[in-house]
C-alpha positions as CSV (number, residue, x, y, z in Angstrom):
1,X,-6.5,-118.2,-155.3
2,X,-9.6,-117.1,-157.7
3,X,-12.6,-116.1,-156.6
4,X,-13.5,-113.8,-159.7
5,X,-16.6,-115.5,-161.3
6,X,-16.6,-114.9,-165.0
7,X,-18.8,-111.9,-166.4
8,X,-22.0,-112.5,-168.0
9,X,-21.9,-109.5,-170.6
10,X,-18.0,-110.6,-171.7
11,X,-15.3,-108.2,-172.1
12,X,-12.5,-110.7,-171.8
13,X,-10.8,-110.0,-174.7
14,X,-9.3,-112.8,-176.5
15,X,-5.5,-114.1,-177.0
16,X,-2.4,-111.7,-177.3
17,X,-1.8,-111.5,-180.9
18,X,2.3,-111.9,-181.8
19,X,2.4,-107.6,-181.8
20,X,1.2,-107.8,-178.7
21,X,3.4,-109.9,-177.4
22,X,6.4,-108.4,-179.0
23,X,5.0,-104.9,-177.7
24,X,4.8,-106.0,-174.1
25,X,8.6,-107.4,-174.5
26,X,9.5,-103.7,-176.0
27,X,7.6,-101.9,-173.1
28,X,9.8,-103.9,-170.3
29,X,12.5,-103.8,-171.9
30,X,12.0,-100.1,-172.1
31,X,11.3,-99.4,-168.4
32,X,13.8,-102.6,-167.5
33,X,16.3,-99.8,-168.8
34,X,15.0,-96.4,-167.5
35,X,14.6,-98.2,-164.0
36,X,18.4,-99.3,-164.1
37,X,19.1,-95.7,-165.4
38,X,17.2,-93.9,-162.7
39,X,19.4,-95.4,-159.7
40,X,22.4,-94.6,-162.2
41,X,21.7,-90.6,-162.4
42,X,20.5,-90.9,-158.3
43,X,24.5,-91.4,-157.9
44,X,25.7,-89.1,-160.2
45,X,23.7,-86.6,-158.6
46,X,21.1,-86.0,-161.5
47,X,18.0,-86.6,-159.6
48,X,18.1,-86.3,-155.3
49,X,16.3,-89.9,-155.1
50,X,14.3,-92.6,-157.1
51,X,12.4,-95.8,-155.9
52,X,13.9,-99.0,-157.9
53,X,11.0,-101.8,-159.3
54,X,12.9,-104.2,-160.3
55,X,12.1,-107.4,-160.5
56,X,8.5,-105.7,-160.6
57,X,8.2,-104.9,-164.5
58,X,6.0,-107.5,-165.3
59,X,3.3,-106.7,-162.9
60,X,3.7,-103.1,-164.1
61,X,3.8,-103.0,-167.5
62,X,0.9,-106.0,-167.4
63,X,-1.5,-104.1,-165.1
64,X,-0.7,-101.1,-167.1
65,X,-1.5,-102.3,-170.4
66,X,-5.0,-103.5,-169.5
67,X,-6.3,-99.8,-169.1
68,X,-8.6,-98.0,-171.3
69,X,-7.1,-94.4,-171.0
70,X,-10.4,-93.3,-172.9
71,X,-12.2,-93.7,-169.7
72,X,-10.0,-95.5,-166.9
73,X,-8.0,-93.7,-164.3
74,X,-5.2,-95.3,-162.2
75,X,-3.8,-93.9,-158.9
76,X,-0.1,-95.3,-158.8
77,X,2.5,-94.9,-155.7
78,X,6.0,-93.3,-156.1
79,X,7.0,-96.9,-157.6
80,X,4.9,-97.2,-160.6
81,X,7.1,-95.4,-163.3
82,X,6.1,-99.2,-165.6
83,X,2.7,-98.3,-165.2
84,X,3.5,-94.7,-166.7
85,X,5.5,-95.5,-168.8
86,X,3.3,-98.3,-170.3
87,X,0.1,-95.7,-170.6
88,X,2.2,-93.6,-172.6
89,X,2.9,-90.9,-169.8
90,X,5.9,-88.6,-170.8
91,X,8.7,-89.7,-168.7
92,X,10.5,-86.2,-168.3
93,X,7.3,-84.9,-166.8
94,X,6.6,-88.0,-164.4
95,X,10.9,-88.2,-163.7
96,X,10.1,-84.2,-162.8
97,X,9.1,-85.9,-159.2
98,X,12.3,-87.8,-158.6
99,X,14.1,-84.5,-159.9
100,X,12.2,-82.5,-156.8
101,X,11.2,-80.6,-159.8
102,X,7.6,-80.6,-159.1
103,X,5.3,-82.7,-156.1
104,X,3.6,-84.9,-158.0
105,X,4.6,-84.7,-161.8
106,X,4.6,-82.3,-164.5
107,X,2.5,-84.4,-166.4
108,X,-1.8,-83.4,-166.8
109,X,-3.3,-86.0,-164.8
110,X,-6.7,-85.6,-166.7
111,X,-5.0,-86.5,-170.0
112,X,-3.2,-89.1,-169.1
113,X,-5.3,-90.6,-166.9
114,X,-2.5,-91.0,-164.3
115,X,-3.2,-89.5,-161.0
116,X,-0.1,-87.6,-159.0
117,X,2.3,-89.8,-157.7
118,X,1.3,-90.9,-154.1
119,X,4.2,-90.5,-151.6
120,X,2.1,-91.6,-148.8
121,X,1.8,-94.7,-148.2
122,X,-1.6,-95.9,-149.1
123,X,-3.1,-93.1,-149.8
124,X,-3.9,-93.6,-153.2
125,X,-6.6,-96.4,-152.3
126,X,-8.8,-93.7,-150.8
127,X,-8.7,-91.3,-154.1
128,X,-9.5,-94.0,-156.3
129,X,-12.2,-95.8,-154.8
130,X,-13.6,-91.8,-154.2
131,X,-12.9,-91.5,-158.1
132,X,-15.0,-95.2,-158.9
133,X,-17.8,-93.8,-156.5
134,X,-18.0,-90.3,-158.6
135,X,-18.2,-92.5,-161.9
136,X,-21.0,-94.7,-160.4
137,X,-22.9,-91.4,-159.0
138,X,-22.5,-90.2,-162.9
139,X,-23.8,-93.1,-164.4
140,X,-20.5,-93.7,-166.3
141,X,-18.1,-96.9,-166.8
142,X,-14.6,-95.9,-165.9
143,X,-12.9,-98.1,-163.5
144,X,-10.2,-97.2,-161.2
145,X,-7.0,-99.3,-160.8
146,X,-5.2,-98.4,-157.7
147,X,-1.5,-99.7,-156.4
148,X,-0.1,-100.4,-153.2
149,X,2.4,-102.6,-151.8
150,X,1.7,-105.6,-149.3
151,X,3.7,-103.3,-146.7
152,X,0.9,-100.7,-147.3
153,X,-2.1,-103.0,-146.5
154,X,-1.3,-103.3,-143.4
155,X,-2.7,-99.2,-143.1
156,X,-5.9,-98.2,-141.9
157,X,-7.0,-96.5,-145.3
158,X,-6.4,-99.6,-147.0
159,X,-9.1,-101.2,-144.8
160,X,-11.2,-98.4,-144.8
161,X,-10.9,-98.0,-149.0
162,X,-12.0,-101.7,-149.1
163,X,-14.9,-101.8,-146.9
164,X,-16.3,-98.2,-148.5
165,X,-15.5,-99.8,-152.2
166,X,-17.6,-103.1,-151.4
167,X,-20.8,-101.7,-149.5
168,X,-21.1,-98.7,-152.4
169,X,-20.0,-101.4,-154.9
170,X,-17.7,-99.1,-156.1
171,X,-15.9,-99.8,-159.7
172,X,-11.7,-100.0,-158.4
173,X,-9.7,-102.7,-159.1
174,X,-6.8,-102.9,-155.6
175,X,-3.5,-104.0,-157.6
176,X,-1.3,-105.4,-154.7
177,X,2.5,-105.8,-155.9
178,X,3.5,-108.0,-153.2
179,X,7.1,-107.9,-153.7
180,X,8.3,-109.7,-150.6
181,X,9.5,-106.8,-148.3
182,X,7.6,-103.9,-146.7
183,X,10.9,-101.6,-147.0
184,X,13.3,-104.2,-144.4
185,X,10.0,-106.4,-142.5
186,X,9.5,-109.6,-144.9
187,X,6.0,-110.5,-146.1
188,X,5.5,-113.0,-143.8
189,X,6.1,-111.0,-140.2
190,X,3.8,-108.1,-141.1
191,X,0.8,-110.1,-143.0
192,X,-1.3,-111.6,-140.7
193,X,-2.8,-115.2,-142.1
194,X,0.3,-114.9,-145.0
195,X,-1.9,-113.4,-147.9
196,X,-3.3,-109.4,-149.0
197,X,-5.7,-111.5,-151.3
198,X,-7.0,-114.2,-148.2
199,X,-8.3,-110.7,-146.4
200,X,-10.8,-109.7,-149.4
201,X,-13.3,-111.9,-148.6
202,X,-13.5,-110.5,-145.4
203,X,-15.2,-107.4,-147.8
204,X,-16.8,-109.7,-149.7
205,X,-14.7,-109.0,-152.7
206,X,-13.3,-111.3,-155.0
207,X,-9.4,-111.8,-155.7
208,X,-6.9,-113.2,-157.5
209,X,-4.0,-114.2,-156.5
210,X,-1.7,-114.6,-159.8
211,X,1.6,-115.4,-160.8
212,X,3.0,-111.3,-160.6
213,X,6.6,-112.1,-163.3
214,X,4.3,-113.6,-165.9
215,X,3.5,-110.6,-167.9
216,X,0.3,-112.2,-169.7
217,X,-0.6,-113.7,-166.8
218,X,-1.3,-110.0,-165.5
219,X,-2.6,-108.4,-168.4
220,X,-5.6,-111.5,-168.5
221,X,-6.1,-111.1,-164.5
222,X,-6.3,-107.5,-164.7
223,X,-8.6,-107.6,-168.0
224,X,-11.1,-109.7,-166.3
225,X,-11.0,-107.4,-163.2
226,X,-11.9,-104.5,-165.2
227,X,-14.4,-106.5,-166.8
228,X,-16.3,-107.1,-163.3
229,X,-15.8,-103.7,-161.9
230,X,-16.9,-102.5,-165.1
231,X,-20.3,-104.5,-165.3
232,X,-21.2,-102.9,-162.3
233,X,-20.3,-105.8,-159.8
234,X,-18.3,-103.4,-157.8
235,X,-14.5,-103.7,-156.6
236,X,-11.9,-106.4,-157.2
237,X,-8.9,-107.3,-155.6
238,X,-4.9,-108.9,-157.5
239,X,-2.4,-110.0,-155.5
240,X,0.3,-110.1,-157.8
241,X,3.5,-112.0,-156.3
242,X,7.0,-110.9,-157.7
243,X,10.0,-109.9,-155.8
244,X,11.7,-106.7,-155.1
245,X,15.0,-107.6,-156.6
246,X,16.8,-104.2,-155.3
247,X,17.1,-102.2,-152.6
248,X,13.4,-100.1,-151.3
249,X,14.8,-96.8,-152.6
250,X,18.4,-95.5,-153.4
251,X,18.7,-95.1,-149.6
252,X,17.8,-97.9,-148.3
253,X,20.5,-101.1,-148.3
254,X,19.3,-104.1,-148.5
255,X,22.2,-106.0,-147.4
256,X,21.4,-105.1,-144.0
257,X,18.3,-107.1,-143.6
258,X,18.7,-110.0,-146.6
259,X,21.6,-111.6,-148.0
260,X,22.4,-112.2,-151.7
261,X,21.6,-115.3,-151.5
262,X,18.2,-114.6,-150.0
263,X,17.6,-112.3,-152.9
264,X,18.5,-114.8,-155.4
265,X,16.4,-117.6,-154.2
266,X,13.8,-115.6,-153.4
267,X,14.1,-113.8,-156.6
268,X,13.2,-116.9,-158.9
269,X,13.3,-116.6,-163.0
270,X,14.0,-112.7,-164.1
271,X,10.8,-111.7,-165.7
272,X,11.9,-110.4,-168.8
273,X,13.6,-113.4,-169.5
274,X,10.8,-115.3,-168.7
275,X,8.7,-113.7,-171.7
276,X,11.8,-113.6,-173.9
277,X,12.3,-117.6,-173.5
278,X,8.4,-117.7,-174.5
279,X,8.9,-115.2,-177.4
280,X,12.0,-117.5,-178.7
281,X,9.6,-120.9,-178.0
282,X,6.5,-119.9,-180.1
283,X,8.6,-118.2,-183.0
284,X,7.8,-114.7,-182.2
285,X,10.4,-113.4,-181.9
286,X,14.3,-113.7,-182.4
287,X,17.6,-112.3,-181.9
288,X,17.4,-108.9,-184.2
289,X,14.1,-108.0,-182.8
290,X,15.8,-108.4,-179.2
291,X,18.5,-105.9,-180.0
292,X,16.2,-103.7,-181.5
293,X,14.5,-103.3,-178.2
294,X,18.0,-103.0,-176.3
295,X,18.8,-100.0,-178.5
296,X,15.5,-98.3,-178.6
297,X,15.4,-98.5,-175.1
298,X,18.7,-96.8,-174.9
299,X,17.7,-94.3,-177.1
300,X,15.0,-93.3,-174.9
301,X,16.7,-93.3,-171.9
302,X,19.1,-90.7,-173.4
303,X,16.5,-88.7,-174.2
304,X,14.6,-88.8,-170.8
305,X,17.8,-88.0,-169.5
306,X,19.0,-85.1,-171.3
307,X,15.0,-83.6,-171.3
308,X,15.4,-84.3,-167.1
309,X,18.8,-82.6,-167.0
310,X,17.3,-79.5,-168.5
311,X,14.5,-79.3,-165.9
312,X,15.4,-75.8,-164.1
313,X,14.2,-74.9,-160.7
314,X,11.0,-74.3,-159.2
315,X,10.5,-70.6,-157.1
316,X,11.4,-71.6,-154.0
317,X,8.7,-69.7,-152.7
318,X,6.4,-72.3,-154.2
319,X,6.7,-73.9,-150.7
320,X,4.7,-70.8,-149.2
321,X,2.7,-69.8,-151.6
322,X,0.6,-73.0,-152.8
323,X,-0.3,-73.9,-149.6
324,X,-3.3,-72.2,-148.6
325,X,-5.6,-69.2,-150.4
326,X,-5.3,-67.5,-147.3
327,X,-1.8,-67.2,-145.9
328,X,-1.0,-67.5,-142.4
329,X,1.4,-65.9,-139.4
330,X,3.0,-68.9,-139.0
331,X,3.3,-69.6,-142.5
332,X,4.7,-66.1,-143.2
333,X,7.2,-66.7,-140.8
334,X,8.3,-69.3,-142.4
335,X,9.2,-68.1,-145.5
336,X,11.0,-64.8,-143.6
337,X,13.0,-67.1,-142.5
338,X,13.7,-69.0,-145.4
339,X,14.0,-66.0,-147.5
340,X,16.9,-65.0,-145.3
341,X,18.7,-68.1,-145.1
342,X,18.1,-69.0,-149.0
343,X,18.5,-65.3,-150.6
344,X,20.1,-63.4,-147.1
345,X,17.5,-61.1,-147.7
């Protein structure tokens, strides 16, 4: 499905150049790693919990990649540590969430152009396209690029975020990773007509509906949806389709609802050997460069996980006192009690 006309003013960019390429391999193979690592230090008791994408890293780092961080601003889910990683986010302050370090990140939002993680589900649709809508009330170009699963557009807000986006022609591009399962419920039982990207011209937005494992095949879909939103031709909507190739989160087992061979066929070509064959085909790439990546990768993730290690702990009193300027009885009963079951005071 495409039903993104091509803009007048341009702003496609032209081919990946063979460092492009070669960075995009890099960047995957990078969060490939830390992703693997992340479920690794959830059972040795480093961080309390962490939600797994992979499977997912093309249509993260791809999406990602495509963002101007000059002007841009994304609003990602708890599952888009590719997408941070691939706008240059430092990991110890976004892995500061999966620690329970600090709700939302440790990392400045308004320099990184990365909103707070979004633990509720679809809620991050409604701050973007309220983001797009301040950029078009300022007279300025950013676009918004929001993420949500295909579980999560079956939420009011989504609706709601959609409908507001097209009537104000507001500039947000809706990245759907539909990655086959809404936590256990597959695609098919909680999608009505089988497609996130079939409902947008219900808004009378256009979509795409691409190929979510081919990495360049994201980065071009997502360039020309910036493009649009950017021209002032309001929102636009990607479905990409991948697969969720491990469980929901590190609580969640997936052998209760899908069998191994389920995941496999479903599952199709491993996206990060999909662009490594193409690397191989065209030359760009060979066997030193690939190790080079491996241990780089590494590298990192030793880093990330001694700088997450070191984290200490917030005030527990945090919990009381950022909630409201004013505090309240109920609230200051609260933390009474917690104060004498934590310190017996």
């Amino acid at each position: 499905m495409d039903t993104l006309l091509p803009v007048a003013s341009g702003g496609a960019a032209g081919p990946l150049t063979a460092d492009e390429l070669r960075e995009l391999y890099s960047l995957m193979v990078a969060v490939r790693h830390l992703d693997t690592s992340a479920i690794a230090w959830q059972r040795q008791g480093i961080i309390p919990g962490y939600a797994p994408e992979l499977g997912q890293e093309a249509a993260q780092v791809g999406s990602g990649y495509a963002v101007d961080t000059t002007r841009d601003f994304v609003f990602p889910t708890y599952r888009e540590m590719g997408v941070a990683r691939t706008m240059g986010v430092d990991m110890v302050a976004y892995m500061s969430t999966h620690k329970a370090t600090w709700h939302g990140g440790l990392y400045n939002p308004m320099e990184s152009r990365l909103a707070p993680i979004q633990a509720v589900v679809a809620g991050s649709v409604l701050h973007a396209v309220g983001w797009a809508h301040g950029q078009t009330l300022d007279q300025q170009d950013g676009v918004a690029l929001t993420y949500f699963g295909d579980g999560a557009s079956s939420q009011g807000d989504v609706h709601e975020a959609m409908n507001f986006a097209a009537v104000m022609k507001a500039p947000v591009v809706f990245f759907v990773q539909n990655n086959g399962w809404a936590i256990s419920v597959p695609t098919e039982r909680q999608v009505a007509g089988g497609s996130v990207a079939a409902r947008a011209a219900g808004y009378g937005i256009p979509a795409l509906k691409i190929d979510g494992d081919d990495v360049v095949a994201v980065l071009e879909a997502t360039r020309r949806a910036f493009a649009h939103a950017r021209s002032g031709n309001g929102p636009v909507l990607i479905e990409a389709m991948t697969y969720r190739r491990g469980p929901h989160s590190t609580s969640d087992d997936p052998g209760r609802y899908r069998s191994l061979d389920e995941e496999r066929d479903g599952a199709g070509i491993d996206p990060l050997e999909r662009l490594r064959q193409r690397l191989l085909a065209e030359g760009i790439a060979d066997e030193a460069f690939f190790a080079e990546a491996l241990a780089a990768a590494k590298a990192e993730e030793e880093q990330i996980r001694t700088g997450i290690q070191a984290l200490g702990s917030r005030p527990g009193t945090e919990m009381f006192d950022l909630v409201f300027q004013e505090t309240t009885p109920a609230l200051q009963a609260q933390a009474a009690n917690w104060r004498e079951e934590s310190e017996h005071v």
